[in-house]
LUMFI-205329 format. One record per residue (C-alpha): y, x, z. Coordinates in steps of 0.25 Angstrom, whole numbers, padded with zeros to 4 digits, always signed. Example, Ala and Ser with C-alpha at 12.3 -4.5 7.8 and 13.67 -1.06 7.14 Angstrom:
2
-0018+0049+0031;-0004+0055+0029;
END
This chain:
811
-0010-0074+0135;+0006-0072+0130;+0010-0084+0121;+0022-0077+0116;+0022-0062+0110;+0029-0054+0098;+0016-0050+0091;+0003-0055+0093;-0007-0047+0087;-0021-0053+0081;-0032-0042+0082;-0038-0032+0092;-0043-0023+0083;-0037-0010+0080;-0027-0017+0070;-0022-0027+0081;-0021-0015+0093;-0013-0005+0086;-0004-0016+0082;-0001-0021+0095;-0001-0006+0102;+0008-0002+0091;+0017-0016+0093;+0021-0009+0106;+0023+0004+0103;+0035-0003+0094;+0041-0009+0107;+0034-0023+0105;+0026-0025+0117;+0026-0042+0117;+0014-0041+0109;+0000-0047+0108;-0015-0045+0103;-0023-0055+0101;-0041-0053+0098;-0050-0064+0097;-0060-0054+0104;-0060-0041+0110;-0052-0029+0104;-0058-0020+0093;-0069-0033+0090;-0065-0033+0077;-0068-0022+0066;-0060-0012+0076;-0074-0010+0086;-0083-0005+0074;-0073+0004+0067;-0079+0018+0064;-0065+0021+0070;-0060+0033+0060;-0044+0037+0062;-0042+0046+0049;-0027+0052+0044;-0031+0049+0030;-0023+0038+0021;-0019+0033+0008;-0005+0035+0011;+0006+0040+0020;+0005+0026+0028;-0008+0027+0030;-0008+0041+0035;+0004+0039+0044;-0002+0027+0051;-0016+0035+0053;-0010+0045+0060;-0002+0037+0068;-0015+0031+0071;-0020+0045+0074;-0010+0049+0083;-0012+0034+0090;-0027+0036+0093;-0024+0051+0099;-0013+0045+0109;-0022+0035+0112;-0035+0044+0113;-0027+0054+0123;-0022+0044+0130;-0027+0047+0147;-0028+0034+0151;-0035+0027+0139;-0042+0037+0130;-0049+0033+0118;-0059+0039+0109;-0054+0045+0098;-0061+0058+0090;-0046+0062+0085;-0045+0075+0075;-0062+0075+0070;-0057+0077+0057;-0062+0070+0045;-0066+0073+0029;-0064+0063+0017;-0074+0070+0008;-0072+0070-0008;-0082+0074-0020;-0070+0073-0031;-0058+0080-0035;-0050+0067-0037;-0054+0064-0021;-0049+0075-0018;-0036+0078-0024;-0035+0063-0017;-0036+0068-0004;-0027+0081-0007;-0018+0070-0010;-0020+0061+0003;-0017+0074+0010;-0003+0077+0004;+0000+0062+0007;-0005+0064+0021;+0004+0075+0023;+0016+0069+0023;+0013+0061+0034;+0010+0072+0042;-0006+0072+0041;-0015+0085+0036;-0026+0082+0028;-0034+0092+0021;-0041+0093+0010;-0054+0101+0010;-0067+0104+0003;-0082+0101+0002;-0085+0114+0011;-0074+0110+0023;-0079+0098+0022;-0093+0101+0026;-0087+0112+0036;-0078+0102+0044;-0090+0091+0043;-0102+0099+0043;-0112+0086+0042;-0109+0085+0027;-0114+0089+0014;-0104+0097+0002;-0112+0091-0008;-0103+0083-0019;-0091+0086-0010;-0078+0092-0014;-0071+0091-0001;-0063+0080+0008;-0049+0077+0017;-0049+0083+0030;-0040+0075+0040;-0041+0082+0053;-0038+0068+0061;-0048+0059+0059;-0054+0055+0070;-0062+0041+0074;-0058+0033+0087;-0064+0022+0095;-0060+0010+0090;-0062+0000+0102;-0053+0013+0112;-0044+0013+0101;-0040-0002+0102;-0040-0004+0117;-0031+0008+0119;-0023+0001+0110;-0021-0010+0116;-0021-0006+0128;-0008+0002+0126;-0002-0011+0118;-0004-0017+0133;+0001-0007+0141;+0015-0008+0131;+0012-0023+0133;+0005-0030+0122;-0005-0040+0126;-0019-0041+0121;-0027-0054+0122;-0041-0052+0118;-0052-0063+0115;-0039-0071+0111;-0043-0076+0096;-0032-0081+0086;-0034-0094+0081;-0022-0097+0071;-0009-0093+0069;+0004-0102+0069;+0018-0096+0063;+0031-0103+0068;+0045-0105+0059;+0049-0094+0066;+0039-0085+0061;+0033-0082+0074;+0019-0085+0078;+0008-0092+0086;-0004-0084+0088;-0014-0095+0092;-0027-0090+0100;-0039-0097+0108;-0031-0094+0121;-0017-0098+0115;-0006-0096+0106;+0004-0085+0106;+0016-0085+0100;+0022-0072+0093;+0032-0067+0084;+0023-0060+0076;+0006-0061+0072;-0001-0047+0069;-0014-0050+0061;-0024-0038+0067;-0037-0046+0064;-0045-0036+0056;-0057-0043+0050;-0052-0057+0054;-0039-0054+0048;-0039-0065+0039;-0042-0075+0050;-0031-0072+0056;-0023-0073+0042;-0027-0086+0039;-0021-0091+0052;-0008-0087+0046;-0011-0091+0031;-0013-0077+0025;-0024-0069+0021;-0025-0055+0021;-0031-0046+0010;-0042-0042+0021;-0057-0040+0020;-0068-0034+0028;-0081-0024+0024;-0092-0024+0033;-0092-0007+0034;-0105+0000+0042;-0107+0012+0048;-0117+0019+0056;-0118+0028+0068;-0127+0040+0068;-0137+0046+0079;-0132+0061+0084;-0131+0069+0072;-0133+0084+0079;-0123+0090+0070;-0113+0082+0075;-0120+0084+0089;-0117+0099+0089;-0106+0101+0080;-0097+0103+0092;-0085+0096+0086;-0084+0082+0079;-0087+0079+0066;-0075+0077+0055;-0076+0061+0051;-0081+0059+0037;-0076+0051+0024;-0084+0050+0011;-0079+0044-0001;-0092+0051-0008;-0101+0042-0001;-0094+0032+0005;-0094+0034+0019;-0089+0042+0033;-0092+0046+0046;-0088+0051+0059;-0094+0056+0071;-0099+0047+0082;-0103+0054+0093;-0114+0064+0087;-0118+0057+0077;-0110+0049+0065;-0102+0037+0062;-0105+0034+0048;-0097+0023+0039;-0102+0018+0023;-0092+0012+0012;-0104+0008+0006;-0102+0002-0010;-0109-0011-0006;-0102-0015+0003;-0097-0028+0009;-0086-0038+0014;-0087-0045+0028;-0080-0057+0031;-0076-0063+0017;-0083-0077+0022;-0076-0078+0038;-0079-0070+0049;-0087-0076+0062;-0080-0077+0073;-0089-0071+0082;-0088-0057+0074;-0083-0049+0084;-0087-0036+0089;-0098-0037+0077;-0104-0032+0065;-0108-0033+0052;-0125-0032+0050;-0128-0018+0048;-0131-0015+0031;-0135-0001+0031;-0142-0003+0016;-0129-0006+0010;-0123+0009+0015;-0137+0016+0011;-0128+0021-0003;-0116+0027+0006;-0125+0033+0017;-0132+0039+0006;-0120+0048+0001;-0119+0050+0018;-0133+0056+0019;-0128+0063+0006;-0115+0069+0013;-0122+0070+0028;-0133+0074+0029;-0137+0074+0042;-0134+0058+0042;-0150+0058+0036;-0156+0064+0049;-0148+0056+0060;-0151+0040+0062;-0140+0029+0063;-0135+0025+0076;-0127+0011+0074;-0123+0004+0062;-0110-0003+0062;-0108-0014+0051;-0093-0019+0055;-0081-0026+0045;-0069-0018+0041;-0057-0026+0035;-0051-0020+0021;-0038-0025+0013;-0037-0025-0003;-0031-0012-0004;-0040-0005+0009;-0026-0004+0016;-0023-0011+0029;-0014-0023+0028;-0003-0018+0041;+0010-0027+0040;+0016-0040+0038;+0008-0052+0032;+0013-0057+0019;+0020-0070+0018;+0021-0071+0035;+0031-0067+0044;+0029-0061+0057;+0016-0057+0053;+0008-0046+0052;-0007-0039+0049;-0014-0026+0051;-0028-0029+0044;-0036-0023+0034;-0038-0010+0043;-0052-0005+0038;-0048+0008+0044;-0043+0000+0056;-0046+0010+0066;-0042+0025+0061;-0028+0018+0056;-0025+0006+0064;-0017+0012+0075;-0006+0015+0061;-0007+0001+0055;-0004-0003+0069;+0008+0006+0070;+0014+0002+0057;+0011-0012+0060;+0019-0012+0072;+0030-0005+0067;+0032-0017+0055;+0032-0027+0065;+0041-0021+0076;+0050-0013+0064;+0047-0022+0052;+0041-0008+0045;+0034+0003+0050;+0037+0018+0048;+0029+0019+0036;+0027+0011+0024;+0016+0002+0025;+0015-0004+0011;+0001+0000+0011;-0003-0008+0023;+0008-0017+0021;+0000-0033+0020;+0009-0037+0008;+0004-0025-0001;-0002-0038-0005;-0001-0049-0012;-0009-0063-0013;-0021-0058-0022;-0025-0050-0010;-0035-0061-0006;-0047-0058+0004;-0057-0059-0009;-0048-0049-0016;-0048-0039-0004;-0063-0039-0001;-0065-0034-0016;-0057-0022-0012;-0062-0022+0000;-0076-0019-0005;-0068-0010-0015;-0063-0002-0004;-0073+0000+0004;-0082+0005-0006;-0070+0016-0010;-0066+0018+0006;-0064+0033+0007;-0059+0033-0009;-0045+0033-0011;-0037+0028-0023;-0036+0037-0034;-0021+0037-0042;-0022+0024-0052;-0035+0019-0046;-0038+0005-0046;-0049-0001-0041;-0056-0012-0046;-0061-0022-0035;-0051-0034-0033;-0045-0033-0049;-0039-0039-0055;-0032-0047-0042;-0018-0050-0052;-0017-0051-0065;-0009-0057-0076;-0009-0064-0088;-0007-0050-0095;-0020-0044-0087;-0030-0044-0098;-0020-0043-0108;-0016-0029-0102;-0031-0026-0100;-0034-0028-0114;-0023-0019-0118;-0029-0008-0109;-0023-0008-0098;-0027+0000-0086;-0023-0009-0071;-0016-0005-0059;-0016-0014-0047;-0002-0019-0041;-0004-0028-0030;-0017-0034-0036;-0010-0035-0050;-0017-0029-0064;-0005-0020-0068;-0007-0012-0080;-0009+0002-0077;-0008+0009-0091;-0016+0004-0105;-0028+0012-0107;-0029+0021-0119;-0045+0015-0120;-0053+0006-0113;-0060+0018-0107;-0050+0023-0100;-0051+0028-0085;-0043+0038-0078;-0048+0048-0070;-0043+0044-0052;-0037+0057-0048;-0022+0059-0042;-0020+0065-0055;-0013+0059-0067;-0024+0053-0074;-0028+0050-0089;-0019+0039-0091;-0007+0048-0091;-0004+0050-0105;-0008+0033-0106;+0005+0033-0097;+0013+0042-0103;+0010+0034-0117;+0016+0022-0110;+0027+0026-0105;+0031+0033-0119;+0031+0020-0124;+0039+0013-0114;+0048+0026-0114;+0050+0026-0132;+0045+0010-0135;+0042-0001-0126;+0032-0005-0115;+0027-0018-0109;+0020-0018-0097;+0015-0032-0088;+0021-0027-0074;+0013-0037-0066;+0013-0042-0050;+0029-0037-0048;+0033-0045-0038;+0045-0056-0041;+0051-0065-0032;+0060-0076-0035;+0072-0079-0025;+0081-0090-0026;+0091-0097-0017;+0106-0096-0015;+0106-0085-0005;+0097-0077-0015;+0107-0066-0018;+0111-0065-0003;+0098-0063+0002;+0093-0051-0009;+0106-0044-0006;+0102-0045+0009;+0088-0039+0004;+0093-0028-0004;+0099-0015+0000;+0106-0016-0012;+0116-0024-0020;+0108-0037-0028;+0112-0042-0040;+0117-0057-0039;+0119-0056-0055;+0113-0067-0064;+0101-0060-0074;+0105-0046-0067;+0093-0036-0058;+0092-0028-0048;+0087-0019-0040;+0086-0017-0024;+0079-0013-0013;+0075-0022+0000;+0075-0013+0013;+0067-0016+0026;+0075-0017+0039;+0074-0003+0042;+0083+0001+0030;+0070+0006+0022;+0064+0000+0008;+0059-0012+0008;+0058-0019-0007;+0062-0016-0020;+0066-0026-0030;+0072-0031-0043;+0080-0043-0043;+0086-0052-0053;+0094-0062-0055;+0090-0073-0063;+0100-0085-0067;+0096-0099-0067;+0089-0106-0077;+0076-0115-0081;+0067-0105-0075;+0074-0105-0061;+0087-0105-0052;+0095-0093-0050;+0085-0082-0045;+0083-0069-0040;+0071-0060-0045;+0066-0051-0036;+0055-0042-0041;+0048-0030-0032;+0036-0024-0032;+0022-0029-0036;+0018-0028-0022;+0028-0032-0015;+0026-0047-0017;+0023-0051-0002;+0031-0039+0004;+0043-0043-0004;+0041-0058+0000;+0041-0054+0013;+0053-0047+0014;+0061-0056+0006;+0055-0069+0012;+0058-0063+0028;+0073-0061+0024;+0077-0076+0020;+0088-0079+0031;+0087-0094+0036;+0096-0102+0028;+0094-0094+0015;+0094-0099+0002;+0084-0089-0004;+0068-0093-0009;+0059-0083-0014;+0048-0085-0022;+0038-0075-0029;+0036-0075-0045;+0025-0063-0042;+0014-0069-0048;+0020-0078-0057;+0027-0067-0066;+0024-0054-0072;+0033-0044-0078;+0031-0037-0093;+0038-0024-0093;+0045-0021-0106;+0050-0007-0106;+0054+0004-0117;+0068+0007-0124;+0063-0005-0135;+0060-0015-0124;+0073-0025-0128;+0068-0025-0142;+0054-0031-0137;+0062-0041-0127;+0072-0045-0138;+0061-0047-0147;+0052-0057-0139;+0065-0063-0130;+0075-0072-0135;+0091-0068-0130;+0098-0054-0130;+0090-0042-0122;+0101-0031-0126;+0106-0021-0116;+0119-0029-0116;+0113-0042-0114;+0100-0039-0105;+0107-0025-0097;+0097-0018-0089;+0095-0024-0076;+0096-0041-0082;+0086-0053-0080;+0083-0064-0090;+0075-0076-0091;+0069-0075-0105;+0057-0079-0113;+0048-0069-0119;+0042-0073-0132;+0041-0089-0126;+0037-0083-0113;+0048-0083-0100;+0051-0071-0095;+0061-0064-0085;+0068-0052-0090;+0073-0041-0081;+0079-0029-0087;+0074-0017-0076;+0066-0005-0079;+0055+0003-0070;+0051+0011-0082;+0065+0017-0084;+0065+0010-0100;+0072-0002-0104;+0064-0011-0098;+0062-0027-0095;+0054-0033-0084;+0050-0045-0090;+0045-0054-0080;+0036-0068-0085;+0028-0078-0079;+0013-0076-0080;+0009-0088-0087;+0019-0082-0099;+0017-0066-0097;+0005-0065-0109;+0015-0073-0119;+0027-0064-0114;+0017-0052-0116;+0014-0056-0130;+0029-0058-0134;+0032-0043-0129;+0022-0038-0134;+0023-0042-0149;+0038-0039-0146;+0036-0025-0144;+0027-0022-0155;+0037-0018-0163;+0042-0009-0151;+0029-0002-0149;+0027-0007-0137;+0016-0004-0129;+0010-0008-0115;+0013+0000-0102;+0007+0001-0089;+0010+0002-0072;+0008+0018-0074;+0018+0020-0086;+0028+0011-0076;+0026+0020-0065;+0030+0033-0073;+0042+0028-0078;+0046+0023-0065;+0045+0036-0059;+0051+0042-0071;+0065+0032-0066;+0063+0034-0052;+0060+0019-0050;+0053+0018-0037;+0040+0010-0032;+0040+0001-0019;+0031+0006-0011;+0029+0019-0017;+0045+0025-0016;+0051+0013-0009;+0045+0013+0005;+0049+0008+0019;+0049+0021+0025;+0063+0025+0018;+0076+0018+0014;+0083+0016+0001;+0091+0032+0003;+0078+0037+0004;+0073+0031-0005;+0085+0036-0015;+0089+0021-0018;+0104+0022-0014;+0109+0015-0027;+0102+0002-0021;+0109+0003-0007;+0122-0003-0004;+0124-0003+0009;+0138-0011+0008;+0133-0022+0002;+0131-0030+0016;+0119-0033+0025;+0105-0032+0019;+0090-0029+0027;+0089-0014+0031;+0105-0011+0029;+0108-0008+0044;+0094+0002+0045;+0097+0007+0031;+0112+0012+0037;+0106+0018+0047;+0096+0026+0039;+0106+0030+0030;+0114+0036+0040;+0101+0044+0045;+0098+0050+0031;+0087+0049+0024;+0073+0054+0029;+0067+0054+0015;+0071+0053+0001;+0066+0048-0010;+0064+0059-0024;+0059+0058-0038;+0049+0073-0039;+0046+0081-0052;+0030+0084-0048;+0025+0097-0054;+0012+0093-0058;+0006+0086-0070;-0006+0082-0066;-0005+0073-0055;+0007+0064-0050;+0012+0064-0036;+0005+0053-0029;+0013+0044-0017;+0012+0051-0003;+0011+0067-0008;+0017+0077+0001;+0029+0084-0003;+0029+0099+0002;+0040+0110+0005;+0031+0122+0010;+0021+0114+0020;+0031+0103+0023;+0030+0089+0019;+0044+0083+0012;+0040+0071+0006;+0031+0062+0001;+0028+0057-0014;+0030+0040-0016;+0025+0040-0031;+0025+0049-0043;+0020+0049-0056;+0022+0056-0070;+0035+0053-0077;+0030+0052-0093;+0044+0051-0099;+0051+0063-0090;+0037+0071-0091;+0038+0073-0076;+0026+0071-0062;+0036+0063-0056;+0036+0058-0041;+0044+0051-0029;+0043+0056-0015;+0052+0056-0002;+0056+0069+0002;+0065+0074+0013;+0080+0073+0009;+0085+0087+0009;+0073+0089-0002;+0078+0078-0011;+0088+0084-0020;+0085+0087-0034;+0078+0099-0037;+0072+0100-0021;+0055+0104-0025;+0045+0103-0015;+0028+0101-0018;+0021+0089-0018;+0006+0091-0013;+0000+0083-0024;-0014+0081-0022;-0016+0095-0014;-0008+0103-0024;+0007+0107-0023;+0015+0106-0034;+0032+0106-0036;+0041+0093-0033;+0053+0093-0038;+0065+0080-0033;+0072+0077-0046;+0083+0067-0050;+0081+0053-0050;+0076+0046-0062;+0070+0057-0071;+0068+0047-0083;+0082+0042-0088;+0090+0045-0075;+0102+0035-0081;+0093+0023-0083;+0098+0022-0098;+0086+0019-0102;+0082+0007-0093;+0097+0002-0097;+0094+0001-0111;
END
């Protein structure tokens, strides 16, 4: 065995083999697997083994179809075939409208990455899969590649081609413990020796936190025992002549495929079940779970129902095997939070049909340091330290009781709540307030008009439209409060403070005492990597002379990260995070500075507090931090206070603003106004995939300010031209907005791709962002956006449609 690699990869499942297969198609060969038994022994052997085109997002499909182009090379391969049923076809099957105009929608998304999906109805349904019943059916999603492979084929040819390109696999070869040097590199300590290695990749499925503990994490993992069965010949499939389209079904829960001439056939049953919570036996391998038909008999219920012909064929096999879920079902594909030189690709419960693209895109990070999409949603820092394993079984079960049922717009789902709260939680509830989730944080969604108010789920606008609009009149002509809570706020201190955040940003950075800021981070590839706030803040008995930097909610560990990795030796720069310790009241309206100067002692004119300052203050007896920024596009104040004194500074603004009929406003109002200014979401509109031009934030660049990470690659970008840029649309519909990932059309040709959207209340216009081919980006340019199915006008308009000159922000 080598005792000196680059990687060394924990895992012979499907996880653990595309990673190392895909290692060397980057150009790193020096690489190892490691498996305590045999390959595929884990979860991998038992996987009903679907490869599907269908995902949530653009990231999702692209890596899918990697994954089915990977499986055909390697099907057609002459000297190693594998088994793979490429192109049966398979139907996602829907009794409502709503679930249908969600996969019309899923279908424009997918077109922009260059996959067809089609939607069709009950009849088509039944003519494509002749084995089902119309009854209480509307129709479904046809995606002509699904397809199921072997498993244990899959693997070994795999690995078998990371050989070949000169990977090493060492097999009965299990891990006992983990060691990481000063230098960040890492012994990988097994029964037949230690190897040491530049970088450790955690593959290890259902032992995933095993592994973790070796290294002081745990990962927001946990597995569902999942059965299914195999049927005796059906004669149908016998003498149908051709294979039988694969079969999802959100009605009843369940799907199937064919298996030989007879079925494969999977439950998501409601009583369902963790596996694992207590430790997992060694000796569990190539095993299964006790077969527990009873607890399906609901789901194979709706089956009989749909299939008829499954009551006059006998069962074959049952199959009662663990499946690993995150807390949010996506996999957890990246760096581990808060390690270097570490990586995972865990949480696959769809390991097999998508695995050879989370094994892509994980290579990529490690050889490039970013793959070619955007991989916040696998990224493992999406995540931050609620995410604990008794948190993620809760929406484990959650999950697998909705498997084939996608999110609906504004749909939060109740296991796993409240994970973060405030002191202002209940208050906020009392008050009516309707909740979104941010990174586990009870964020005010809107204030209900009475307790018995639900909103329909569509990808319509809902009934809490005109709440909204009410908000945001009253911020737009009054005042608003609103508790903005979980945005993430480190505090950097050191003499070489300055140095090192003008190094990070693209941009020039304020040094100036009790002045902000605001910048962009880019990776080293010249492409978006953070944005933040930062503010200067002056000596005094609260602390030295600091730096405030403030980002996105979710962006705590990845900021962290980023900012941690950068600390050149010898630096005098410390970081520490204020995330949990401090909340922010938003004060926003054109009567905002009365309220401040009424409940905070000093001068808070324009003159005295310009747009864009800092100050320590108290509010009512309650410390506080002021900054004078605006994402709504009023005169505003983020007024930032530690949680032990939030409720007392709440009651001080509150009674402050009676007189100013101020009233309470919530994430959704927020959102409007910002798209209303052209403010931009992390993660939405500021992606890895393009660069600061793209992304029309030229103002923000100065490329002759000196060395900072990503200037060489940003040069050379801008010398190429831009691939995409970013637009604000007029939408022309009113009745629904356009939603992340929508295909924009000229004729039958795909020009861009919606990132957000939302109806402007105070400019009376569907607004939404989108990248789009350059030459169509100029003012006045109309295309179509397929919106949910329908095509209806897009037209690029200027910048900033609500108050173009920022007066209004100014004061």
């Amino acid at each position: 065995m080598k005792s000196r690699t680059k990687v060394v990869v924990i895992g012979g499942g499907i996880a653990g083999c595309s990673t190392l297969y895909h290692l060397t198609r980057e150009g790193w060969s020096d690489v190892v697997l490691v498996e305590r038994n045999e390959l595929t022994s884990g979860t991998t052997w038992h996987s009903a083994a679907q490869v599907t085109n269908f995902g949530m997002n653009q990231t999702m499909v692209g890596l899918k179809t990697h994954s089915i182009n990977l499986y055909k090379e390697l099907a057609e391969d002459p000297d190693y075939p594998i088994n793979y049923h490429h192109g049966d076809g398979g139907i996602r099957l829907a009794n409502t409208e709503a679930q249908m105009q969600g996969y019309r929608h899923f279908a424009s998304m997918a077109r922009g990455m260059g996959v067809h999906f089609e939607v069709i109805d009950a009849q088509e349904c039944a003519r494509r899969h002749p084995l089902i019943s119309t009854e209480n059916l509307l129709g479904g999603l046809w995606d002509p590649l699904d397809g199921d492979i072997d498993p244990a084929q899959l693997c070994q040819a795999l690995a078998r081609r990371a050989r070949k390109a000169g990977a090493k696999v060492y097999r009965n070869t299990p891990v006992t413990g983990l060691t990481q040097h000063k230098d960040d590199t890492w012994t990988v300590h097994t029964e037949h020796g230690d190897i040491d290695c530049d970088i450790v990749v955690n593959a290890c499925g259902y032992r995933v936190n095993e592994v973790g503990a070796m290294m002081g994490v745990h990962h927001p993992v946990a597995s569902m025992e999942h059965q299914y069965f195999l049927t005796e010949e059906i004669p149908a499939i016998r003498d149908a002549g051709h294979r039988m389209p694969l079969l999802r079904c959100p009605i009843s829960d369940y799907y199937c495929r064919q298996e030989k001439n007879g079925l494969l056939l999977g439950f998501y049953e409601q009583d369902c079940k963790t596996w694992g919570m207590d430790g997992i036996d060694p000796n569990f391998v190539n095993a299964l779970c006790p077969d527990d038909l009873d607890r399906v008999t609901d789901v194979l219920e709706g089956a009989f129902a749909r299939m008829p012909a499954l009551m006059e064929v006998g069962i074959h096999t049952v199959v009662n095997g663990p499946i690993t879920y995150t807390i949010d079902g996506a996999p957890l594909v990246g760096p581990i939070p808060g390690k270097r030189n570490a990586y995972c690709i865990i949480g696959l419960r769809a390991g097999l049909g998508e695995g050879g693209g989370h094994g892509w895109l994980l290579a990529q990070q490690i050889v490039h340091g970013e793959a070619c999409y955007d991989t916040w949603c696998l990224d493992p820092r999406r995540f931050s330290g609620h995410a604990n394993v008794e948190l993620t079984a809760l929406k484990a079960i959650e999950d697998y009781q909705n498997e084939f049922r996608f999110h609906f717009l504004h749909e939060h789902r109740p296991a796993g709540r409240p994970a973060k709260t405030t002191p202002l939680t209940p208050v906020m509830q009392a008050e009516g307030a309707e909740f979104t989730v941010v990174n586990g944080w009870e964020r005010v969604d809107y204030f209900k008009p009475s307790p018995d108010f639900h909103p329909s789920l569509s990808f319509n606008f809902d009934e809490a439209f005109d709440v909204v609009a009410a908000e945001v009149k009253n911020v737009q002509q009054n005042v608003g409060l609103a508790e903005v809570n979980g945005f993430n706020r480190f505090e950097i201190t050191g003499a070489d403070r300055h140095a090192f955040l003008d190094r990070m940003f693209c941009g020039n950075v304020t040094k100036r005492a009790g002045r902000v800021g605001l910048g962009y981070l880019l990776n080293h590839q010249g492409m978006i990597k953070c944005e933040a706030t930062v503010a200067n803040l002056p000596a005094s008995d609260r602390g030295p002379e600091r730096v405030w930097y403030g980002s996105a909610a979710a962006s705590e560990f990845h900021d962290m990260d980023w900012l941690s990795q950068h600390i050149r030796d010898g630096e005098d720069v410390q970081i520490r995070s204020l995330t949990n310790d401090q909340t922010i009241l938003v004060l926003a309206g054109p009567r905002a500075r009365e309220v401040l100067s009424s409940c905070s002692r000093g001068d808070w004119s324009a003159e005295a507090f310009p747009w864009l300052s800092v100050r320590e203050c108290f509010i009512g007896f309650a410390p506080a931090t002021v900054l004078g920024v605006s994402f709504s596009g009023e005169l505003a104040y983020e007024i930032h206070v530690p949680n032990a004194s939030l409720y007392a500074a709440y009651l001080a603004l509150r009674k402050a603003g009676e007189p100013h009929g101020m009233k309470l406003f919530g994430a959704r109002a927020i959102e409007s106004m910002r798209m209303e200014k052209g403010f931009l979401h992390w993660k939405a509109d500021l992606l890895t995939e393009f660069d600061p031009f793209e992304t029309g934030l030229d103002r923000f660049v100065k490329l002759g300010k000196g060395d900072f990470v990503g200037k060489d690659a940003l040069l050379a970008r801008q010398a190429a031209g831009p691939r995409r840029k970013l637009v604000p649309l007029k939408i022309d519909a009113t009745h629904a907005p356009a939603h992340g990932g929508a295909s924009l059309m000229r004729g039958d040709k795909v020009v861009g791709t919606v990132t957000s959207g939302d109806w402007g209340h105070r400019v009376g216009m569907n607004l939404a962002y989108a990248f789009i081919e350059p030459d169509l980006a100029d003012q006045g340019n109309g295309m179509e956006l397929d919106l949910c199915g329908e095509l209806v006008g897009a037209t690029v308009i200027a910048p900033s449609p609500y108050d173009p000159e920022h007066s209004r922000m100014r004061g």
